[in-house]
Legacy VTK file of the C-alpha trace (Angstrom):
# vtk DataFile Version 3.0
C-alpha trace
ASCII
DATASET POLYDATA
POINTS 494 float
18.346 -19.323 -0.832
16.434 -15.784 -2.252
13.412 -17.591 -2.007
13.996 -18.331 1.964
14.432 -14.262 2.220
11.428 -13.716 0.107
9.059 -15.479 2.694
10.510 -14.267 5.414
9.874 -10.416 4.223
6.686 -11.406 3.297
5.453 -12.938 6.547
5.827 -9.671 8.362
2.504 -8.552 6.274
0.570 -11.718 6.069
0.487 -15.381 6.430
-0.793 -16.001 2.871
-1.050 -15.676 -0.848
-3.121 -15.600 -3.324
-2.212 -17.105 -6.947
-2.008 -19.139 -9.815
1.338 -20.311 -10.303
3.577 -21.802 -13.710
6.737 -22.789 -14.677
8.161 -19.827 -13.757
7.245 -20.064 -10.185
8.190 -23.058 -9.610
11.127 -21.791 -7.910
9.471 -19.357 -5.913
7.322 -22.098 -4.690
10.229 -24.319 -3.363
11.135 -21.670 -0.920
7.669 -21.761 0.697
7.538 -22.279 4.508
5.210 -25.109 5.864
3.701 -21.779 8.127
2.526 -19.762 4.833
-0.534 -20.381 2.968
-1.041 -20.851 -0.537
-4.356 -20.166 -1.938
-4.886 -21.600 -5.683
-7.122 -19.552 -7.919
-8.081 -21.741 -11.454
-7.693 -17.818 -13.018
-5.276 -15.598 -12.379
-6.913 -12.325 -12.315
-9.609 -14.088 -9.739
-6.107 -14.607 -7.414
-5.999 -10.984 -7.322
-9.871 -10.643 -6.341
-9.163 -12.897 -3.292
-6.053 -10.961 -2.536
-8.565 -7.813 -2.417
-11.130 -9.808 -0.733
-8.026 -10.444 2.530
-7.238 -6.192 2.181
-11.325 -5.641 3.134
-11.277 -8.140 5.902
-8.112 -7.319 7.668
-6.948 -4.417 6.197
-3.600 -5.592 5.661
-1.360 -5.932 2.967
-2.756 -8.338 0.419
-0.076 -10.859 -1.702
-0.650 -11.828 -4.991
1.508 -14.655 -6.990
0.558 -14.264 -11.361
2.307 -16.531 -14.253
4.750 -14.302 -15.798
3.448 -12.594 -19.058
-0.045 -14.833 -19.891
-0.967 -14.762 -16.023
-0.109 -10.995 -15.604
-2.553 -9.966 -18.772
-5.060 -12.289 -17.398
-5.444 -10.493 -14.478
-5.349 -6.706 -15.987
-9.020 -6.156 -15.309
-8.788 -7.194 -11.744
-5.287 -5.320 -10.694
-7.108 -2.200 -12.342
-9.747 -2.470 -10.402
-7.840 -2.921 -7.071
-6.291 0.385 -8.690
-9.594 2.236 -8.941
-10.508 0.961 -5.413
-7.540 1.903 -3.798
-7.064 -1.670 -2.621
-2.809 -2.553 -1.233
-1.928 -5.353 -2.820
1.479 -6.400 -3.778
1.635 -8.392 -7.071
4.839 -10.601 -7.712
4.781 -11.850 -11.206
7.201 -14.652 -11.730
9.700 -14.153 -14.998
11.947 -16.172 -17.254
15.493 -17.072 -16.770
17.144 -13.616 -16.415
20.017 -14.677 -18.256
18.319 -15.284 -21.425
15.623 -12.266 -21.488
17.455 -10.721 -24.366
16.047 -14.088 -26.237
12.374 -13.249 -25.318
11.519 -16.601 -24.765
8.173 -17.931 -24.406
6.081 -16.750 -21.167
8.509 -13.270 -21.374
7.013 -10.354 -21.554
7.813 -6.624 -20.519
6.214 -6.644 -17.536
6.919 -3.312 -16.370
5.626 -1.458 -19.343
2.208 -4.091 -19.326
1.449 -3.321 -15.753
2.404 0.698 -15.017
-1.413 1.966 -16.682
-3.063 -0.332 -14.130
-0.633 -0.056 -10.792
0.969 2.411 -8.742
4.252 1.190 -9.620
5.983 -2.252 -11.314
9.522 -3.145 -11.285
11.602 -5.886 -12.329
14.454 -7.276 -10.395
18.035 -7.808 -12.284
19.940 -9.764 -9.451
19.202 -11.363 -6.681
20.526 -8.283 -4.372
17.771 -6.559 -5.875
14.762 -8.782 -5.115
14.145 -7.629 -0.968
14.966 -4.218 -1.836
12.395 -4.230 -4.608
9.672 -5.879 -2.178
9.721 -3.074 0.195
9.832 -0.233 -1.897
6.712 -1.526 -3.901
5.281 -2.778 -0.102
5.815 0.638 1.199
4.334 2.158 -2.496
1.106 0.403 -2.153
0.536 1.406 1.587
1.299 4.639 1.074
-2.479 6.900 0.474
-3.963 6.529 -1.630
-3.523 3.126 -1.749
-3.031 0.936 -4.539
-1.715 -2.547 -6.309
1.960 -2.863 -7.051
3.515 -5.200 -9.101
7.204 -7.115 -8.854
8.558 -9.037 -11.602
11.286 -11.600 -10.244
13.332 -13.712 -12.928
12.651 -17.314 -12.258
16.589 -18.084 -11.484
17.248 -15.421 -9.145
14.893 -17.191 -6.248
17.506 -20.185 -6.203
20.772 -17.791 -5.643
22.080 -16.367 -2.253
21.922 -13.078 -2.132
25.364 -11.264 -1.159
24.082 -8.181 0.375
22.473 -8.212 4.435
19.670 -5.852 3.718
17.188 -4.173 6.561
14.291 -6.049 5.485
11.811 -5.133 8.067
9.192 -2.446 6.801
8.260 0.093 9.223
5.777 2.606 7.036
3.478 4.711 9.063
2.192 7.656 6.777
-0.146 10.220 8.065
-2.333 12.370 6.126
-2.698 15.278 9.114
-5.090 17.684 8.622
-4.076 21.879 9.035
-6.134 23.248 11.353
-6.480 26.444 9.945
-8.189 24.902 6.996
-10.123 22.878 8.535
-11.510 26.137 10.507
-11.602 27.541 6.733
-13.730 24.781 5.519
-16.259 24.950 8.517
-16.630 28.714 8.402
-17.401 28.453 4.670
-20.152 25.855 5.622
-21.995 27.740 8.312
-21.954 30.994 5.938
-24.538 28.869 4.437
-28.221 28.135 5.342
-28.373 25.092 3.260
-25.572 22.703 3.152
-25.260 19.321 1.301
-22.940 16.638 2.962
-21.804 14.089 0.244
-19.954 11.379 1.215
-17.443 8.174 0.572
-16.121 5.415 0.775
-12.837 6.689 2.917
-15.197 7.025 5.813
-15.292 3.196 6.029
-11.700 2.457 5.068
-10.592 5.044 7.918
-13.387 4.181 10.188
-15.057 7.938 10.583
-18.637 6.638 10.736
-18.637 8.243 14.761
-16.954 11.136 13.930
-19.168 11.353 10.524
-22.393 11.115 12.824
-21.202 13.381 15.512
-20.362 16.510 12.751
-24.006 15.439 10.969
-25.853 15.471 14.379
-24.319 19.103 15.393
-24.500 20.657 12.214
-28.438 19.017 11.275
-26.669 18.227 7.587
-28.558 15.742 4.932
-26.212 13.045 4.392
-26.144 11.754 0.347
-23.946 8.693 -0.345
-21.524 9.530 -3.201
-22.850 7.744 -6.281
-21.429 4.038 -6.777
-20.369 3.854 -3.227
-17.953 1.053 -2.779
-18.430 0.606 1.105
-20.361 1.964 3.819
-20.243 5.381 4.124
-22.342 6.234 6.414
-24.129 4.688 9.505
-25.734 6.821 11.989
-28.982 8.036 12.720
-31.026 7.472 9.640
-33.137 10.707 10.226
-30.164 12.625 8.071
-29.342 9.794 5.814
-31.061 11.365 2.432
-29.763 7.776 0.325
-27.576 7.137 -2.574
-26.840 9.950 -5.791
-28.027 8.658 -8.957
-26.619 7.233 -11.917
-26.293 10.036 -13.705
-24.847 13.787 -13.601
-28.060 15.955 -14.732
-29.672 13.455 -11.696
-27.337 14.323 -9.171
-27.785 17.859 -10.007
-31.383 17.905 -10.012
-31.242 16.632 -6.143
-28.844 18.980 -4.794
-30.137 21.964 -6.917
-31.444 23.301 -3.788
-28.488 23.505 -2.170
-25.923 26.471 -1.797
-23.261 24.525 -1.104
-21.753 20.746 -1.247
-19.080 19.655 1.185
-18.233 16.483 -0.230
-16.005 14.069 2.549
-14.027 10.612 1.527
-15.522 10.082 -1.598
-16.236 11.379 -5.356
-19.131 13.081 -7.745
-17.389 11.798 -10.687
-17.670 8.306 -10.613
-21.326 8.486 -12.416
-22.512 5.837 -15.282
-23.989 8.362 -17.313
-22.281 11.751 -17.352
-24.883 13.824 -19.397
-23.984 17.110 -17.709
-21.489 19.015 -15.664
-21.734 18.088 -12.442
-22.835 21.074 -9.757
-21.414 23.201 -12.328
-21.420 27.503 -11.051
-22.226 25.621 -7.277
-19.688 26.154 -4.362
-18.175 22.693 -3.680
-15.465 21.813 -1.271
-13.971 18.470 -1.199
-11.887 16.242 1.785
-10.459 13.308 0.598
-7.166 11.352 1.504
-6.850 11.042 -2.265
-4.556 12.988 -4.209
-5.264 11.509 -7.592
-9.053 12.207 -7.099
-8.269 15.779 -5.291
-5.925 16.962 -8.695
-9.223 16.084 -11.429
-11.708 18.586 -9.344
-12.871 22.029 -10.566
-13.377 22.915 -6.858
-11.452 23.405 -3.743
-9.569 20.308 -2.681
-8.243 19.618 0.311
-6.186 16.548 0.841
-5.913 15.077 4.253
-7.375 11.600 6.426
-11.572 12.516 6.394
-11.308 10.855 9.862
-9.331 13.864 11.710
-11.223 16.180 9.170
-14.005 14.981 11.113
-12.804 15.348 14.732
-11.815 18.824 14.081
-14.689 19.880 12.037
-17.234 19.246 15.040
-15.512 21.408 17.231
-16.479 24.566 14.690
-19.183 23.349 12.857
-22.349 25.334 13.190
-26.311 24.049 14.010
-28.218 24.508 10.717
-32.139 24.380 9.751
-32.406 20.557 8.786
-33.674 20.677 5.282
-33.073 17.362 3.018
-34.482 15.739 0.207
-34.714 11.884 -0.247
-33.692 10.669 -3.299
-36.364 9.087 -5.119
-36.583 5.304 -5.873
-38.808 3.404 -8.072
-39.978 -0.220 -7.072
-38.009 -3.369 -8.345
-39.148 -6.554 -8.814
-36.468 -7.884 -6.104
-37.687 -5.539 -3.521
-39.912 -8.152 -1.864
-36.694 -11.149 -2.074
-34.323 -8.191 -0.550
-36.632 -7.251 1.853
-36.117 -10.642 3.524
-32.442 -9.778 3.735
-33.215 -6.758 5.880
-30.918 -7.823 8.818
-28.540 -10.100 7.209
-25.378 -7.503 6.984
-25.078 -8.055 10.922
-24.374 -11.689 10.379
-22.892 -11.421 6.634
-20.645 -8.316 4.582
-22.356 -8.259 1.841
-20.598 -8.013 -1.850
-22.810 -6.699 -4.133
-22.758 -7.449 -8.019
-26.397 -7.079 -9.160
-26.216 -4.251 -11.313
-29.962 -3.974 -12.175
-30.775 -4.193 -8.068
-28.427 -2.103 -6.485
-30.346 0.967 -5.296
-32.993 -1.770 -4.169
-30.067 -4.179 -2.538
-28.842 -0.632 -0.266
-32.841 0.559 0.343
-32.890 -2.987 1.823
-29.590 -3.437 3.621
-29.016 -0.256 4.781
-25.159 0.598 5.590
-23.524 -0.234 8.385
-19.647 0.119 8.653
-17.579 -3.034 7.048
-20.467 -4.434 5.806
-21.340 -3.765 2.325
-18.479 -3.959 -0.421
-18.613 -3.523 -4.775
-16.215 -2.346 -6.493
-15.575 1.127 -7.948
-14.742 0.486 -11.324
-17.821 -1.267 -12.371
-15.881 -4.462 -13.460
-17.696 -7.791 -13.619
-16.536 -10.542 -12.189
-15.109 -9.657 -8.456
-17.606 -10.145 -5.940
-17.009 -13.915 -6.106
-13.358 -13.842 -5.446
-13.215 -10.695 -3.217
-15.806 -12.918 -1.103
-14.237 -15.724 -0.901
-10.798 -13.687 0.079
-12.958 -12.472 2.676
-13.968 -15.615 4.191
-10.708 -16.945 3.520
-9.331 -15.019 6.334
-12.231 -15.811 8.977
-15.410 -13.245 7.873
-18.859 -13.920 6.878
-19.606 -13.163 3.328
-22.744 -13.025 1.646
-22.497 -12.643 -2.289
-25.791 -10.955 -4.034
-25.192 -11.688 -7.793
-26.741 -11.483 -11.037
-26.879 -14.484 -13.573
-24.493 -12.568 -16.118
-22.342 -10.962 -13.434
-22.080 -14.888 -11.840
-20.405 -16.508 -15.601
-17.187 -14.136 -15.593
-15.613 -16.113 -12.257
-17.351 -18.469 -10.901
-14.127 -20.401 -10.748
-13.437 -18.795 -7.163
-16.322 -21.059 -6.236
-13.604 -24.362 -6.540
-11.031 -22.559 -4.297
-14.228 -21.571 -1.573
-15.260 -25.392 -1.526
-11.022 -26.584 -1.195
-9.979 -24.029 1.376
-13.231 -23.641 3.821
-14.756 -20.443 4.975
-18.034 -19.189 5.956
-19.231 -18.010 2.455
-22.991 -17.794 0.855
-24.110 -16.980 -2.813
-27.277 -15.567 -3.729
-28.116 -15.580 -7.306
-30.710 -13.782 -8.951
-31.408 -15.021 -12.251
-33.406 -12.879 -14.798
-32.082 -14.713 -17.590
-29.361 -12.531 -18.994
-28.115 -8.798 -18.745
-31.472 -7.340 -17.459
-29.643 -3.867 -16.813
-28.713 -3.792 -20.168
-31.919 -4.187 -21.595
-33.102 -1.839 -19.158
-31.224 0.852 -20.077
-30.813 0.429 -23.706
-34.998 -1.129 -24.158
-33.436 -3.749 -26.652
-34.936 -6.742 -26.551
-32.786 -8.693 -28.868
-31.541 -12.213 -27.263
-27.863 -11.331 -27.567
-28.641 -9.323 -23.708
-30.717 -12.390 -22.659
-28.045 -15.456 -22.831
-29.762 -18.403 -20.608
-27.358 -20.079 -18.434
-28.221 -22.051 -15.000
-25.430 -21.011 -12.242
-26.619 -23.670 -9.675
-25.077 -26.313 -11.939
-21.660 -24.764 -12.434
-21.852 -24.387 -9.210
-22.197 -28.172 -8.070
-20.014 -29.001 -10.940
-16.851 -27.503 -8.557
-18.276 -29.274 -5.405
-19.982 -26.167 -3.906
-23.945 -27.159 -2.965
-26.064 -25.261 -4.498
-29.834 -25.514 -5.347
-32.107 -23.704 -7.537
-35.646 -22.488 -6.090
-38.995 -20.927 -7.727
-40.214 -19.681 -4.038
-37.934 -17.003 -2.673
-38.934 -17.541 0.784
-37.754 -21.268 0.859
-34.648 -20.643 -0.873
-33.950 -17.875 1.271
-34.243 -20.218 4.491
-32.437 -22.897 2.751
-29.032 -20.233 2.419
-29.093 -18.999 5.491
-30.319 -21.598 8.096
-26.888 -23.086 9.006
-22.999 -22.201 8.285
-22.438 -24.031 5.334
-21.228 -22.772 2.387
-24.247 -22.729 0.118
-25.186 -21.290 -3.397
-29.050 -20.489 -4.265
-30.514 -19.449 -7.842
-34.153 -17.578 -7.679
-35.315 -17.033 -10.950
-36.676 -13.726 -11.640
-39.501 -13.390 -14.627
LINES 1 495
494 0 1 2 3 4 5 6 7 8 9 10 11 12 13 14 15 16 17 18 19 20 21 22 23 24 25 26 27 28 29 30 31 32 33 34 35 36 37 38 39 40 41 42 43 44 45 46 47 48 49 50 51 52 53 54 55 56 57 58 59 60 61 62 63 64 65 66 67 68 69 70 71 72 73 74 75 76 77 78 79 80 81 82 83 84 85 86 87 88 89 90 91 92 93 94 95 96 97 98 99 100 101 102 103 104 105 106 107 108 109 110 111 112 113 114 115 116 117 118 119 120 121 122 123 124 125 126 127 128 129 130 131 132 133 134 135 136 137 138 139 140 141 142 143 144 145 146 147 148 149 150 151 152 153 154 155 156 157 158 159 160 161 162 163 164 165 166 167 168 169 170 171 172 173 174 175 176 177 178 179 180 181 182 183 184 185 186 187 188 189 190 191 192 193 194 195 196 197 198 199 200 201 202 203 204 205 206 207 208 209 210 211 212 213 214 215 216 217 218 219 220 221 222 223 224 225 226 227 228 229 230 231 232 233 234 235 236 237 238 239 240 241 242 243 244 245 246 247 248 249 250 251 252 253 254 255 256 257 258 259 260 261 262 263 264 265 266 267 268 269 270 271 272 273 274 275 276 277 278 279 280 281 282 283 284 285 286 287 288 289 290 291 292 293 294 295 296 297 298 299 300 301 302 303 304 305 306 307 308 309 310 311 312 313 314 315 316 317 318 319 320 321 322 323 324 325 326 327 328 329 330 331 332 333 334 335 336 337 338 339 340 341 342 343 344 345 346 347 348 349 350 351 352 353 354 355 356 357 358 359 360 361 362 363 364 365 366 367 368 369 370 371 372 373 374 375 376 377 378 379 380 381 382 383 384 385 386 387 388 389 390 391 392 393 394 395 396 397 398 399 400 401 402 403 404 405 406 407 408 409 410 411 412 413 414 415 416 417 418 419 420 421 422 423 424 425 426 427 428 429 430 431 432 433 434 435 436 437 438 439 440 441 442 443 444 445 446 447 448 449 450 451 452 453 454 455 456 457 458 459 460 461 462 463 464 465 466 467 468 469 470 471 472 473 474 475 476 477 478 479 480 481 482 483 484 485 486 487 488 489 490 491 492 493
């Protein structure tokens, strides 16, 4: 059978997928070998978090199995966010019978048309010859920089037919972003025409590993490092002396601490990806950009250059000039958390950390400091993924450490069923400050409709996962992280 075929291309990316299956993948389902792994979700889009979770731990290919047209809409906020974090995944989305689509049944939907705003492609098979062909075009789509979900829609019927045609259904894909030479030497000669120099940078250093060649170019050229703002991994880890912290939440911010600067060479990352964009960022300022992104590279005022920030890196160092070290920290104020995150100073050698605490970010990254694979958010500011991308994580043999806020916690703590089914080194830190804190921060309303009361530890035990809730930080603290066990704590913050 199709279905047969279907594994069988599949298992040269991964041993597993992620999903929440219906009637109309039933028949995909029959065709699964004993050898491949099927991970439920109780929520579709929450399959495609633990699908994104597998990409950060072994940067492979991450599978993704949604309900035809109800499942697929489910999960729109999740796939879009694997768009916006440039996360691989390939999404197949199972359809009705295809001879009867004409009838729109019930559970049809275009899929196509619902999924193209959120992926970086979606097709829907029409026979059974089409089905392996489709698979590695859209495997080879979402592998190809920058990378990016893709979504297959196979007809329900065509998994039980033989397909006629013998197609090549290995995928060999190896693309390369190289780097010219010539402007690279451009770049660098720009930069030492310049006594003060601002180094922002990204999240591509961690997905291409550049955090030696990062600290080499930083070290020879005495550059301030800034982390872009919203910084989805590590993207920097090196000798702390440079490391100036993270750019603020907001444009006229970021301005104000790079004001001083003549120049910005921003590598792997992105100014734009503020909360609050009040002003025109580094507007009349020279700014050159390296990033393996075309889609960021094309929505830049400045010069662009699009190639892997890794071998940017290498090549850089050879031409890059010493400069007079001049930096300027950015400025923090004190949180209420700082003494609880204090206590995870060393943790992100034992854990990766996914970070949803909106309110206690800067304070959660003051604490943790980076170090390469082990810090992960997302870039879209969507609520709800750290759960899921943790457990997809541990799911595939890491140690993940969730650091959640009480509202953040209620949009998916379903993936805390499938952690407690399927095993995996996984810990959840709640901190509770009884509703949407950063909300009220930002907006200084104090009207209850921010401040919903909820108690996570319970949901939690209600799915099997042990959990407890704590008033002393310290004990709670011990009590998550004394064995292996996969543990949830609540600390109530007043």
């Amino acid at each position: 059978m199709l279905g047969n075929k279907v594994y069988e291309f599949l298992s040269q990316f991964t041993d597993r997928i992620y999903g929440n299956p219906g009637t109309t993948e039933l028949s995909f389902l029959k065709g699964k070998p004993e050898s491949f792994k099927y991970f439920l979700a109780l929520h579709d889009g929450i399959a495609v978090g633990m699908a994104e979770g597998y990409y950060l731990k072994e940067s492979k290919l991450g599978i993704v199995n949604l309900h035809a047209s109800p499942g697929l809409s489910n999960a729109m906020g999740f796939i879009n966010t694997a768009f916006l974090d440039r996360s691989p995944l390939l999404i197949i989305a199972g359809q009705q019978s295809s001879k009867f689509l004409n009838d729109e049944p019930r559970l049809y939907g275009d899929l196509t048309s619902m999924a193209k705003p959120f992926t970086k492609g979606s097709f829907e098979a029409k026979s059974e010859d089409e089905v392996i062909r489709l698979l590695m075009r859209a495997s080879k789509l979402a592998l190809t920089p920058p990378y990016g979900p893709v979504m297959v829609s196979i007809p329900e019927d065509l998994q039980l037919k033989e397909a006629t045609r013998n197609e090549r259904r290995k995928v060999k894909h190896d693309v390369s972003l190289c780097c010219n030479e010539e402007s690279v030497k451009e770049v660098v000669e720009r930069v030492n025409s310049h006594e003060r120099v601002a180094l922002v940078v990204g999240y591509e250093i961690d997905v291409f590993n550049a955090h030696d060649e990062l600290n080499d170019f930083v070290i020879k050229g005495g550059l301030p490092v800034y982390a872009e703002p919203f910084s989805s991994r590590a993207p920097y880890s090196g000798d702390s002396k440079f490391f100036m912290g993270d750019l603020p939440r907001r444009s006229s911010e970021i301005n104000n601490v790079l004001k001083e600067y003549s120049m910005v060479l921003v590598i792997g990352g992105s100014l734009g990806n503020v909360l609050f964009p009040d002003d025109e960022i580094l507007k009349g300022k020279e700014v050159v950009q390296i990033t393996q992104d075309w889609m960021e590279a094309s929505k830049r005022p400045w010069d662009t250059f699009v190639c892997n920030p890794k071998q940017f890196l290498k090549l850089a160092s050879i031409h890059i000039s010493q400069h007079k070290f001049v930096g300027k920290k950015v400025e923090r104020k004190p949180s209420p958390v700082d003494k609880i995150f204090q206590e995870l100073s060393g943790v992100s050698q034992r854990y990766a950390v996914f970070d949803e605490a909106p309110s206690y970010r800067e304070a959660l990254r003051a604490s943790l400091g980076y170090r390469r694979n082990s810090l992960f958010s997302n870039r879209a500011g969507f609520i709800g993924w750290a759960i899921p991308a943790a457990f997809g994580y541990a799911s595939a043999g890491g140690s993940a450490l969730v650091v959640i806020g009480d509202g953040s916690f209620n949009y998916s703590f379903q993936a805390l069923w499938s952690a407690q089914k399927y095993g995996g080194r996984m810990k959840v830190l709640v901190i509770n400050n009884s509703g949407y804190n950063s909300l009220r921060g930002w907006s200084g309303l104090k009207d209850d409709i921010l401040s919903p009361e909820t108690s996570p530890w319970k949901l939690a035990s209600s799915y099997g996962f042990e959990a407890k809730e704590f008033d002393d930080y310290k004990r709670g603290l011990e009590w998550l992280l004394s064995d292996d066990a996969q543990k949830l704590v609540e600390l109530r913050i007043n």
